[in-house]
C-alpha positions, -999 to 999 in steps of 0.1 A, spaced: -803 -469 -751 -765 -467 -750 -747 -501 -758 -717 -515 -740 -685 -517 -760 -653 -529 -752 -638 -503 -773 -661 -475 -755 -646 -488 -723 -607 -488 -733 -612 -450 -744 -631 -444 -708 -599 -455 -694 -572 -442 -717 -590 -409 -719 -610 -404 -689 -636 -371 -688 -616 -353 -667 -632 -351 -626 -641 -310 -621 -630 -318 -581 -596 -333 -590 -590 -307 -616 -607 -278 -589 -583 -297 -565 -550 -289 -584 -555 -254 -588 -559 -247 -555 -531 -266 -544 -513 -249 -569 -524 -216 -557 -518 -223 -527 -481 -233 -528 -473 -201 -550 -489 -177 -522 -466 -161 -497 -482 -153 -465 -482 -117 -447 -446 -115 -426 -455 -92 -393 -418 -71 -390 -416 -50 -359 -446 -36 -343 -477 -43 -367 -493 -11 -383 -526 -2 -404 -508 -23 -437 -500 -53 -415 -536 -57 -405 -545 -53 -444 -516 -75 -454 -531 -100 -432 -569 -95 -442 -556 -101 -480 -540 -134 -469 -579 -142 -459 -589 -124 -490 -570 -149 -511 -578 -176 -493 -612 -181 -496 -606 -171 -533 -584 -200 -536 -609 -223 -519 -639 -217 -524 -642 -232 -561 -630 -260 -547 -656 -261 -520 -680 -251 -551 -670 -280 -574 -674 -306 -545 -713 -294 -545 -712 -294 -585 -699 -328 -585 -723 -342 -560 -752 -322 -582 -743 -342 -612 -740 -377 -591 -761 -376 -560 -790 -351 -576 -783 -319 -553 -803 -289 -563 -787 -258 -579 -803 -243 -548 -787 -266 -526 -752 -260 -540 -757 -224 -544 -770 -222 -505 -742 -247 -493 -716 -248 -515 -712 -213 -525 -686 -189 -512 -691 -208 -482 -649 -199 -468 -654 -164 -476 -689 -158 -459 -671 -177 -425 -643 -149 -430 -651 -121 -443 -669 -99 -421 -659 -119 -391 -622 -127 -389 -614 -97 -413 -631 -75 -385 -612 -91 -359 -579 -85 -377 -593 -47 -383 -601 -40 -353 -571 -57 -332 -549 -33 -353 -570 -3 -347 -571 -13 -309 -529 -11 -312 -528 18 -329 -552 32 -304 -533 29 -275 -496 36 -294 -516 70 -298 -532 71 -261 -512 103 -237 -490 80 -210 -492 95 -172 
């Protein structure tokens, strides 16, 4: 049984445990505003479409702990399963890009390149 102190209370509120989504929140925003996107100069090449697949590269990187902590949190307060935050809450950007928008980058450069490289009549 855990008894109710005023003096437990004030050092809840002066020293708060700190909240893993707040904290998960801040780095990514911190990430985030340090990052400098791929800049497409002239006719995009081969390390354009790369340049642009590691801008999706870092951002599910960025945000998927935050997506992670989100399912963490709601584990610890709601009673979600480690399943369920592993299934749902897990790399959850980076399986909706990787694979998918990376290949459409890829293959929109390769498609370029292609017909730079076709014979005109």
């Amino acid at each position: 049984m855990v008894l109710y102190t005023p003096a437990a209370d004030i050092e809840g509120r002066i020293n708060p445990r700190p909240h893993a989504v707040k904290e998960a929140k801040a780095a990514v925003i911190a990430r985030l505003s340090a990052w400098t996107p791929a800049t497409v100069v002239g006719e995009p090449d081969a390390n354009d479409g790369q340049a642009l697949n590691d801008d999706l590269q870092f951002i599910w990187s960025a945000v998927d702990p935050l997506v992670r902590a989100v399912g963490e949190y709601a584990q610890q307060t709601l009673g979600l399963s480690r399943a369920t935050v592993e299934r749902f809450f897990t790399d959850r950007v980076r399986g909706a890009l990787e694979g998918e928008a990376t290949y459409e980058i890829t293959a929109a450069i390769n498609d370029r390149l292609a017909r730079a490289a076709a014979p005109r009549p």
